[in-house]
C-alpha positions, -999 to +999 in steps of 0.1 A: -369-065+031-346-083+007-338-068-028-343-086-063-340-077-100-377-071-113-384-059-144-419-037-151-435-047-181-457-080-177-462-101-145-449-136-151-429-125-180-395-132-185-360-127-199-338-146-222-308-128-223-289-100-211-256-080-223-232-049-218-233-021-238-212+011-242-175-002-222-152-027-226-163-067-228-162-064-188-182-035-178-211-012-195-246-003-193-266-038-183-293-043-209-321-067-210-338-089-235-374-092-240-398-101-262-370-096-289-364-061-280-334-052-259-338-024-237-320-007-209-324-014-165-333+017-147-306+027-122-322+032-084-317+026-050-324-015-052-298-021-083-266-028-062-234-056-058-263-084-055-279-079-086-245-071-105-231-103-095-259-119-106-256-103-137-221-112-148-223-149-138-251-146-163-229-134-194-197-157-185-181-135-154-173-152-118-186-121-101-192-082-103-172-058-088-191-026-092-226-018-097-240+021-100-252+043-128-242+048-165-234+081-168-222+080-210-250+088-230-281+087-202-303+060-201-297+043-238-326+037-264-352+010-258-378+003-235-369+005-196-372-025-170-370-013-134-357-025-105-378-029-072-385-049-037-393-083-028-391-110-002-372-132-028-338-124-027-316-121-060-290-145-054-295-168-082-302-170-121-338-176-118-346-141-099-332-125-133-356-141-155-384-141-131-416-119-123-417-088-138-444-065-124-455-038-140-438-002-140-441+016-105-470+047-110-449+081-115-416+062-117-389+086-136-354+076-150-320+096-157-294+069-156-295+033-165-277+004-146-238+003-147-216-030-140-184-042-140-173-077-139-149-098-137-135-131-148-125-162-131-090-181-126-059-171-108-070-144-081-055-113-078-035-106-047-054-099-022-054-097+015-076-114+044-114-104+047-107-089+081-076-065+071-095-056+045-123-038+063-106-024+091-079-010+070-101+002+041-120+021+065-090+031+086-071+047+055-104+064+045-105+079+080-070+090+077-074+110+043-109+120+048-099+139+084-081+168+076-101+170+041-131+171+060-122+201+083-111+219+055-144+211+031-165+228+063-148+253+056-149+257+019-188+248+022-194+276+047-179+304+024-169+306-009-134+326-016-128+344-050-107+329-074-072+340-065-045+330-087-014+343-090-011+377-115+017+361-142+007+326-141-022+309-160-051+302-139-053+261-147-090+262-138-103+285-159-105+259-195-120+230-171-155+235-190-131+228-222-109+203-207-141+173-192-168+159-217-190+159-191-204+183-163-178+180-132-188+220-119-198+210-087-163+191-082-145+216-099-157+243-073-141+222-043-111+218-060-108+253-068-119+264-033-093+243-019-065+256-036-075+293-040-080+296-001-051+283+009-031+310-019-053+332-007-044+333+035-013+317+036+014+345+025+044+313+025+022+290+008+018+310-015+053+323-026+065+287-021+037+275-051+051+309-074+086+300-073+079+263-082+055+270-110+080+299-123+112+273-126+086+250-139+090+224-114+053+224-108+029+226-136-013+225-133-039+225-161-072+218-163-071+179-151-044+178-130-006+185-120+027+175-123+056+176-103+091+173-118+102+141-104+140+161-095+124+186-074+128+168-039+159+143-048+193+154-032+173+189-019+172+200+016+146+225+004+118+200+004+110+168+017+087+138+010+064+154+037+063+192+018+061+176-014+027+155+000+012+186+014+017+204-020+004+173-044-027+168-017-034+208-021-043+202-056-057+162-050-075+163-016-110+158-026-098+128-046-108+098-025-084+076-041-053+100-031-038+078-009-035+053-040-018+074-060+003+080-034+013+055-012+017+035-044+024+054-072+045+081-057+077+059-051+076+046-089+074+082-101+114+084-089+129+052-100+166+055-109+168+065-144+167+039-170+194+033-196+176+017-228+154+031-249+124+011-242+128+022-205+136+056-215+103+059-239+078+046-209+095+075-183+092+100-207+064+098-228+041+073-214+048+052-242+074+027-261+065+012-296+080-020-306+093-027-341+090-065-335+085-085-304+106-117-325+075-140-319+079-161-349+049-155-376+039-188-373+026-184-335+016-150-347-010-166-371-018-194-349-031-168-325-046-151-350-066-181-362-081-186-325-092-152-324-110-157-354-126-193-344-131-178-306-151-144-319-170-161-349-208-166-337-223-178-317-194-173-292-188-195-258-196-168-229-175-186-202-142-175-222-153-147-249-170-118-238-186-090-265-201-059-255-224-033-276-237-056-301-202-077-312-185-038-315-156-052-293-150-089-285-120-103-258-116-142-254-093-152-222-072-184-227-039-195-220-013-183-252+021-199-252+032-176-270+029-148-246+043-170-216+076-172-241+074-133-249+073-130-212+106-144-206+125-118-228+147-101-203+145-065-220+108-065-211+111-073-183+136-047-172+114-019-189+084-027-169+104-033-139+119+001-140+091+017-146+064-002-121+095-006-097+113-041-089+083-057-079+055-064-105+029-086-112+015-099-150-016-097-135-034-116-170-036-111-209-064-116-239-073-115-269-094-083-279-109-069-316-124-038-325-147-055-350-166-033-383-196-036-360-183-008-337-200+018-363-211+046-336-193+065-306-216+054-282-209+021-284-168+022-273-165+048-237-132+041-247-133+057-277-132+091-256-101+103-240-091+092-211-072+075-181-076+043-165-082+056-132-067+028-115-029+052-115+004+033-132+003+004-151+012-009-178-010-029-211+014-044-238-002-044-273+010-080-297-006-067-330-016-102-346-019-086-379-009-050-401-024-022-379-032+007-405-025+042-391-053+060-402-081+028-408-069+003-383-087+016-354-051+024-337-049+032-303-037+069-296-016+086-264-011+115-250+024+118-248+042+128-214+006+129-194+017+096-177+030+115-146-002+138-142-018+134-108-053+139-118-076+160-096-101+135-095-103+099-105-135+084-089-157+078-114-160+075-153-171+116-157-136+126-140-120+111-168-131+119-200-120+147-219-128+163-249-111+154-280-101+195-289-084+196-252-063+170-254-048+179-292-041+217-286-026+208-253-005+174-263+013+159-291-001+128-299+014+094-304-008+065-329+005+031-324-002+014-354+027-005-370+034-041-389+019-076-377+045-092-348+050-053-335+029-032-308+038-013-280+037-007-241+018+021-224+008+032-192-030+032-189-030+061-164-019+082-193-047+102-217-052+080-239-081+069-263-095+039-287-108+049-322-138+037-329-141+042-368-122+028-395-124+004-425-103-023-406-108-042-377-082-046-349-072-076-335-042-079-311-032-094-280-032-068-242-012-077-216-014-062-181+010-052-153+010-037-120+032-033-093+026-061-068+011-032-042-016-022-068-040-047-066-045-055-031-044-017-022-074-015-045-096-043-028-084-034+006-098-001+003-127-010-018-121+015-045-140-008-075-113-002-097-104-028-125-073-039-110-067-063-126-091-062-156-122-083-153-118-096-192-083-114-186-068-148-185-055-144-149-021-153-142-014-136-109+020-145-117+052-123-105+076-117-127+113-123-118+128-100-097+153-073-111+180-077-079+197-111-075+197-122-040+233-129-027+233-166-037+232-154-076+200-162-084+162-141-084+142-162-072+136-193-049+117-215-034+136-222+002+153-202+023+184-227+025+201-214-003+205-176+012+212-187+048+245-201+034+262-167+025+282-151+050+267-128+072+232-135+059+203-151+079+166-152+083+146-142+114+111-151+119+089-120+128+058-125+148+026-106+141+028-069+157+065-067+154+081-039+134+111-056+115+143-036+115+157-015+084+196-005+077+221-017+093+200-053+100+183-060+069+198-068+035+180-041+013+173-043-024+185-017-047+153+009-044+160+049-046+141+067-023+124+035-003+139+011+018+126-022+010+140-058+024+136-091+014+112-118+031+100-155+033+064-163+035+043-194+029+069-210+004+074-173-015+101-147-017+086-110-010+097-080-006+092-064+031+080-029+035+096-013+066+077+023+064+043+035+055+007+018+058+025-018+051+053-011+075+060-042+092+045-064+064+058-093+037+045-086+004+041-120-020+018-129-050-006-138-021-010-100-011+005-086+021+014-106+058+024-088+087+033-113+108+045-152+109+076-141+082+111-145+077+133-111+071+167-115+056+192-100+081+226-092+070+252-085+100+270-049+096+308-054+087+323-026+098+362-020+103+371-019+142+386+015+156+399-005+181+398+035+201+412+027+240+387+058+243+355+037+242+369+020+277+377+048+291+344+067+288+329+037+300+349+033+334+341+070+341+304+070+335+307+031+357+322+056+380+302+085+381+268+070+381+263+040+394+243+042+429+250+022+458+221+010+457+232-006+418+261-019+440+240-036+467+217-051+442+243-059+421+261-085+452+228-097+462+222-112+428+260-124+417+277-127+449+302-101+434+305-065+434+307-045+409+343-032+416+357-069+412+335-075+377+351-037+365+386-047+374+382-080+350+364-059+323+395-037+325+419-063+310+394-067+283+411-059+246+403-023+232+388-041+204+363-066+221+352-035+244+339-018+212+308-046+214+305-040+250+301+000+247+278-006+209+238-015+210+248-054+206+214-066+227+238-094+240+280-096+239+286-133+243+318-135+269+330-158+296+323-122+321+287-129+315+290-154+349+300-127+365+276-099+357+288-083+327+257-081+305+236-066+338+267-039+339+262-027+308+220-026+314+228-005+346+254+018+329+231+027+305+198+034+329+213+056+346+231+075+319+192+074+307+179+089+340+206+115+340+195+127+303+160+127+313+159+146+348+160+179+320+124+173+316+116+161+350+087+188+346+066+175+323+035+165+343+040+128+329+079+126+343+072+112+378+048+080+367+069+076+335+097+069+359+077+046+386+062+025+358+075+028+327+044+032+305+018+058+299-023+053+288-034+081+270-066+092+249-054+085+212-080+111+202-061+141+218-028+129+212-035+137+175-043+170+179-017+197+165+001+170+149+010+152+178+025+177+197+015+166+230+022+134+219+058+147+209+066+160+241+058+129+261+082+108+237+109+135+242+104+133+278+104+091+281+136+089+256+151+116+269+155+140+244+155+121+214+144+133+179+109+124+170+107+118+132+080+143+114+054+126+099+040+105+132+013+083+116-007+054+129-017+026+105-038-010+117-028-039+117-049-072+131-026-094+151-033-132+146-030-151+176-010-184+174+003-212+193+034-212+209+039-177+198+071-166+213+059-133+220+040-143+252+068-152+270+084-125+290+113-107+277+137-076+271+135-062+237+172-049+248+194-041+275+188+003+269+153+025+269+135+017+237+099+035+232+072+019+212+037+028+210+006+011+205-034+020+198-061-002+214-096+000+200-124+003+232-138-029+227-103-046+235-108-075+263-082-097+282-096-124+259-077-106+229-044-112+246-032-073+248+006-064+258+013-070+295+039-049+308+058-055+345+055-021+362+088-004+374+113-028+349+125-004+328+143+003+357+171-022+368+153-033+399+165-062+424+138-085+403+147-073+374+188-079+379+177-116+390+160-122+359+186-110+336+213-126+352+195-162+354+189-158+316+226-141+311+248-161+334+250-191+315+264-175+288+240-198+262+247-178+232+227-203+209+192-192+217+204-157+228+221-145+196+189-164+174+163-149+193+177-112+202+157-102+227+163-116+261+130-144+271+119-158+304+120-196+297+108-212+323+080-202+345+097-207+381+119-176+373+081-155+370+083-157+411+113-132+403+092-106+389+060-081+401+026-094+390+019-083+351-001-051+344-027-052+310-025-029+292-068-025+286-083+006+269-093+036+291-108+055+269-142+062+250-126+053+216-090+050+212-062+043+242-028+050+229+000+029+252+036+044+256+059+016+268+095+015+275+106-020+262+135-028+281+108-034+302+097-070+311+070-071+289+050-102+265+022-104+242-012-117+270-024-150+259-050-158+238-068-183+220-055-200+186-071-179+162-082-149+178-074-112+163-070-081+179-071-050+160-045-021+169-028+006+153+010+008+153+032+041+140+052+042+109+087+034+111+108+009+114+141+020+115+128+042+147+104+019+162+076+040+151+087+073+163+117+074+183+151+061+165+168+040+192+203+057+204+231+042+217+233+051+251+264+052+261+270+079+232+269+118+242 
C-alpha cells in the first residue's frame, strides 16, 4: 500500500500553505495551514523522503534530503494533522492539499515532522547512483563489523566505570555538558571505553601516559588528539592512532567521515599568516575588512532588503519560524570578486587541504521577529555535524557586539572529534557547559568586515537583540566532503540546502609544472620534461612515488589527474584508492594520471653485471636453456656473451624493475632473459615456505580462490601467510583493507587483451560478489604463466623481438595484439565465485592474464585492497635484489 500525506481534521478539507519552523530557512519542524490556524504534522511511521520532497518543492526547494522527527521543543503548539495510508501515492502537490480524514481513534503524538531541504542550481559533487549504494552500504559494513561484536558484548554485561585514579573521569558532567537526554548513548560510549581500560593492562597504560603529557584530552562531548603526537614518531602510527580515536568514537555511525576525510586536514603543514594561523588554532579568524568597496556593500544590502520585504518570492528567499530568519540565494558579483583574493584562498586551502570546493553563498537576516528561543535551534550551542568546513561571514552593515545578534565560537573546539554526531540531540549543549569550559569569541565588528569559522566548532546564533543581522555566508568544503556524504547517505547538509550553488573549485594551491593551477587540456603538461599522462582503465590501481608527480600534501600521497575535460586530484590509498577526484565527484576508471619519470644519478657499479651473470649461472635450468633455443634459435650462452659487452651503465636498466629495456638484444632474447632470471631467483626465495598447504598449486597455476569471509578473520592472518608464501617472503603492509569499486565495461577497453603486468612476480587481489557471471566479464587468468613456460617464452618474444618501443614504453605492460599469437597459449581459466558470499582471488600478474569480455555498459561490482604503491598489499620488489 502506497503512503500519502493526510491530514485528520475534516474529510475533503484542505491546505493552503505550509512552512518550517524552529531551524534554519532549509530545515525545521514542517507545519501546516488550515482554516487560518497553523499547526504542527505528527511524526509516524508513513511521514518519510516522499512526503518531505513533496514538502520542500512546496515552499521553493528542488527536493528534501531528510525527513524524521523534531526533537527541539516536542511537538510545537497548535492543532495536529496526522499522517496515514492510501492507495494515492504522495508524489505531487495535490496529495498535500487533499483529503484529510479525520484523526485515527487512540492516536498519540511525541514528536512532530522534521525536514530538510534543499535548493536547486549547480549540484554538489556527487558520484553515480550505482557506487553510491554499494559503497554506502559497503563502508557501513566495514565500521559497523567490529563495533558490532564489541556492542554484544557491552549489551550482555555492563562493566563499572573504571577510569583512571588521577585523571578526570570525562563522562561524569555529560548530564551538564548535552541539552537534551543522550543517557542511553552515553552508556555505550562509556561501556566501550571503560571495558577496554578495564581488561587490557597496555591499553590502558598507553591511554595514561597520553592523557598525562596532554597529548590526548576527553571531556564530556568528545576528544582531542594533539595533531604532533604521530608526526616524525615511531611510537605510533596512523593505524594506533585510529584504534585510539575509534575507542572513544565507535558508536558514531559517521566515524569513517571524520576520518577518512577529516583526519588528513587535521595535519596540514603549518600555516604562516595570520588568517591561517587563527582558523588552525582557534577555529576562528575575524576580518577587519574584506576591501569590497562600500558601494557593492550597500548594493547588496539594498537586495536584501527588496528580497526579504513581504510577500517574498519562495523560489529564491526562504523564511522559517514566522519571518525570524530569512536567506535569499542569487548570484552576488561581489562575492565572485572577493573570491579571487589570493589570501583567502590560501587560508581555506590550508585549512580544508589543497583541494576545496565553494560549494554556494546567501544572503541571510536574523530579523526583530526572532523574539523567542524556540524559534532559532541555532540559537543553542552546537556543531554542524557535517565535520570541517568552513562559512565566511560579509557583514553588510555595523554588527553590534552585544545587540546585533553576533554569532559566538568556541574557541579551539574545532579539532574535537565528537562522540556522536548523528542527529540534532548529539549536538546541543548547554549554554553553562560551554562558558566554564571555553573562552568565547563574538564576531561582531564594522560593515565590509566578518570573519571565517569552521562550523564543526561549538558554536551558537543569538537569538535576542535590538538589531537585526544581515550579512552574506559563504560555504567551503574540501572537494571529498560532499560526495562522501551522499555516497554514504548520511543526510547531512553538505552543502546547505539554502545556497546559491556554485559547485565551483577554487584554484588549486600547487602549480602544475607548466606554471600555471589550472587547465583545461592536458597538452600543456605533456610538454615538460619527463612528464606524461597515462590513461588508467577501470579496476586498475594507479602507481604512487617514484611514477607519479605528487602535489605538495604532508602525510597523504595524492597525484594529479585528467577526467572529462577537468584537472583532479588522484587518491592512491584509502576507500578512493585508485580514483580521480573533480568537481564532478570521484571516477575510478577511464582517467589520465600524471607520470613523472624518476631522474636518478647512475652508479654506473660493474657489480650490478656481475651479480647478474652469477645468478644467469647458478639458476637457470636446462630446461630454461632448451626452451630458450626452441623459441630464438639461440642459446642462452651466445645471448649472455653479447650482454657481456654491454656498458656498466646501460646494465643498470637491465638489472632495475624497467617492465621493458628497449635494446637491439631484444631480437635475440634479452627481455625473456631477464623474465627467466628473475623466476627462478623467485622460486628459489619461495621453496622456504614450500610447506604452506597452498605452496604446490600456487606453483602449478599461479592463483588461488579463497572464501573472502575467512580470510578476514584475525586480521588477515591467514590471508597474510598465503601472500608471504606467493611473493616469497615479502612484507605485507598492516592495515589490509578491502574497499568496492564497480568496474564499467567499455569498448575497446585495453584490458581484455592478454598481457604481462611485468616481466617479475607481482601479487594482486581481488573480491567477487556470488552473483558474479561470465556475462560480467571477470579476470581470466592463463594457468601455469607466471611461470616462464615454452608458450609463455613464445609469446613474450613475438611481442619483444621487434623491439617496437612505441607501443611498448606507452602502454607498459606487455599485450597480445593480434589473436593468431592466442594458439601460443593454454585455454583461459575465469576466475567465477566459489563461495556462498565473497570469493577472494590471489593472482600472480606476470601471468597472462586480461579483463573477460563484456557488454558496453555492463558493471561488475568487486572489492579491491588499499594501496597503491604496494598493489594492494604486497609492495613489488626488485627481484634481482637480495
Amino acid at each position: 500500500m502506497k503512503k500519502a500525506l493526510l491530514f485528520a481534521v475534516v474529510t475533503g478539507a484542505s491546505a493552503t500553505d505550509f512552512r518550517l519552523f524552529g531551524a534554519n530557512t532549509d530545515a525545521g519542524r514542517v507545519e501546516v495551514l488550515y482554516n487560518d490556524t497553523w499547526g504542527n504534522i505528527c511524526y509516524g511511521d508513513h511521514w518519510g523522503m516522499m512526503q518531505a520532497d513533496a514538502v520542500c518543492k512546496k515552499i521553493g526547494f528542488a527536493k528534501a534530503i531528510a525527513a524524521g522527527k523534531w526533537v527541539a521543543g516536542g511537538i510545537g503548539a497548535g492543532d495536529l494533522f496526522w499522517v496515514s495510508e492510501t492507495e494515492k501515492g504522495c508524489q505531487d502537490l495535490d496529495c498535500l492539499t487533499e483529503n484529510w480524514p479525520p484523526p485515527e481513534t487512540g492516536y498519540s503524538c511525541d514528536h512532530a515532522a522534521f525536514v530538510a531541504c534543499v535548493s536547486g542550481g549547480a549540484d554538489p559533487p556527487a558520484v553515480s547512483g550505482e557506487i553510491s549504494t554499494i559503497y554506502g552500504q559497503d563502508a557501513r559494513n566495514l565500521h559497523n563489523e567490529t563495533l558490532s561484536k564489541k556492542q554484544q558484548c557491552i549489551d550482555s554485561e555492563l562493566v563499572a566505570p573504571c577510569w583512571f585514579t588521577d585523571i578526570p573521569d570525562p563522562f561524569e558532567a555529560m548530564s551538564e555538558a548535552y541539552v537534551y537526554d543522550i543517557s542511553e548513548d552515553a552508556s555505550k560510549i562509556m561501556q566501550n571505553v571503560y571495558r577496554e581500560i578495564c581488561s587490557n593492562e597496555t591499553s590502558k597504560k598507553a591511554l595514561s601516559d597520553l592523557f598525562k603529557a596532554k597529548q590526548l584530552t576527553a571531556n564530556a562531548v568528545g576528544i582531542n588528539v594533539n595533531r604532533t603526537l604521530f608526526e616524525g614518531s615511531d611510537r605510533w602510527s596512523r593505524r594506533s592512532k585510529m584504534d585510539i580515536t575509534k575507542l572513544f568514537t565507535e558508536t558514531n555511525d559517521h566515524f569513517p567521515l571524520h576520518w577518512e576525510i577529516d583526519e588528513a586536514q587535521r595535519h596540514i603543514e603549518p600555516p604562516v599568516d595570520k588568517m591561517s594561523l587563527d582558523l588552525r588554532e582557534d577555529g576562528i579568524a575575524v576580518v577587519d575588512n574584506y576591501g569590497i568597496p562600500e558601494s557593492e556593500i550597500d548594493e547588496m544590502m539594498e537586495l536584501a532588503n527588496t528580497m526579504m520585504t513581504p510577500p517574498i518570492d519562495e523560489q529564491v528567499t526562504s523564511s522559517v519560524s514566522g519571518g525570524a530568519i530569512l536567506t535569499s540565494r542569487v548570484r552576488l558579483p561581489a562575492i565572485d570578486r572577493l573570491l579571487q583574493n589570493q589570501t583567502i584562498i590560501n587560508a581555506i586551502s590550508s585549512y580544508l587541504g589543497d583541494d576545496v570546493t565553494l560549494n554556494g553563498y546567501k544572503i541571510t537576516r536574523l530579523s526583530n521577529n526572532l523574539k523567542q528561543s524556540n524559534q532559532y535551534i541555532a540559537g543553542k550551542w552546537h556543531h554542524d555535524r557535517v565535520g570541517r568546513r568552513i562559512k565566511m561571514f560579509v557583514f553588510l552593515h555595523d554588527i553590534d557586539c552585544e545587540e546585533g545578534r553576533p554569532t559566538l565560537v568556541a574557541q579551539n573546539t574545532n579539532n574535537i572529534l565528537f562522540y556522536k554526531t548523528e542527529s540534532f540531540t548529539h549536538s546541543r549543549f548547554n549554554d553553562a557547559w560551554v562558558r566554564d569550559n571555553y573562552n568565547i569569541t563574538k564576531a561582531c565588528g564594522k560593515k565590509g568586515g566578518g570573519f571565517l569559522f569552521d562550523t564543526h566548532t561549538i558554536h551558537k546564533g543569538t537569538e535576542f537583540g535590538e538589531l537585526e543581522r544581515t550579512t552574506v555566508i559563504i560555504e567551503f568544503h574540501n572537494t571529498a566532503k560532499c560526495p562522501f556524504v551522499t555516497e554514504n547517505n548520511l543526510g547531512l547538509p553538505c552543502p546547505s540546502g539554502d545556497s546559491f550553488m556554485l559547485s565551483q573549485r577554487l584554484q588549486p594551491r600547487f602549480q602544475l609544472p607548466d606554471g600555471t593551477y589550472e587547465t583545461s587540456t592536458r597538452q600543456s603538461i605533456e610538454l615538460e620534461d619527463g612528464l606524461s599522462w597515462r590513461l588508467f582503465p577501470y579496476d586498475v590501481i594507479p602507481p604512487i612515488p617514484p611514477s607519479a608527480y605528487l602535489k605538495k600534501v604532508s602525510s597523504k600521497a595524492q597525484g594529479v589527474c585528467f577526467a572529462n575535460g577537468q584537472i583532479g586530484t588522484a587518491e592512491f590509498d584509502g576507500p578512493h584508492g585508485g580514483g580521480c577526484l573533480t568537481s564532478n565527484g570521484y571516477q575510478y576508471g577511464e582517467f589520465h594520471l600524471l607520470l613523472q619519470r624518476k631522474n636518478e644519478t647512475s652508479t654506473c657499479d660493474p657489480s650490478l653485471k656481475d651479480t647478474f651473470f652469477k645468478y644467469a649461472n647458478k639458476y637457470i635450468t636446462q630446461e630454461d636453456e632448451a626452451n630458450f633455443e626452441l623459441v630464438t634459435n639461440l642459446t642462452i650462452s651466445e645471448l649472455l656473451s653479447d650482454m657481456s659487452e654491454l656498458d656498466d651503465c646501460f646494465f643498470e636498466s637491465v638489472v632495475s624493475t624497467e617492465r621493458f629495456v628497449p635494446h637491439e638484444l631484444n631480437t635475440k632474447g634479452l627481455h625473456l632473459v631477464r623474465s627467466i632470471v628473475a623466476g627462478r631467483l623467485n622460486d628459489v626465495r619461495r621453496k622456504k615456505y614450500s610447506s604452506h598447504p597452498d605452496y604446490e598449486a600456487w606453483n602449478e597455476n599461479g592463483y588461488l580462490l579463497k572464501d573472502f569471509n575467512e580470510m578476514k578473520k584475525d586480521n588477515y592472518s591467514q590471508l597474510r601467510e598465503i601472500l608471504i608464501m606467493a611473493s616469497a617472503g615479502e612484507k605485507i603492509q598492516d592495515d589490509l583493507s578491502f574497499f568496492p569499486r564497480v568496474v564499467t565495461h567499455l569498448p575497446d577497453d585495453t584490458q581484455t587483451q592478454a598481457h604481462v603486468d611485468t616481466f617479475h612476480t607481482v601479487i594482486k587481489m581481488w573480491v567477487y560478489p556470488s552473483n558474479i557471471t561470465l556475462e560480467h566479464g571477470p579476470l581470466n587468468v592463463y594457468p601455469g604463466t607466471h611461470r616462464n613456460t615454452l608458450e609463455k617464452l613464445r609469446w613474450m618474444y613475438k611481442v619483444t623481438s621487434a623491439n617496437t618501443t612505441a607501443d611498448l614504453v606507452k602502454e607498459a605492460s606487455l599485450r597480445l595484439w593480434d589473436d593468431e599469437s592466442k594458439e601460443l597459449l593454454p585455454k583461459p581459466m575465469a576466475m567465477l565465485p566459489v563461495f556462498p558470499e565473497w570469493t577472494l582471488i590471489i593472482a600472480d600478474t606476470s601471468s597472462i592474464h586480461n579483463r573477460g569480455f563484456a557488454n558496453s555498459g555492463v558493471k561488475r561490482l568487486t572489492l579491491r585492497p588499499s594501496g597503491g604503491e604496494n598493489d594492494g598489499g604486497v609492495r613489488r620488489r626488485n627481484p634481482f635484489h637480495e
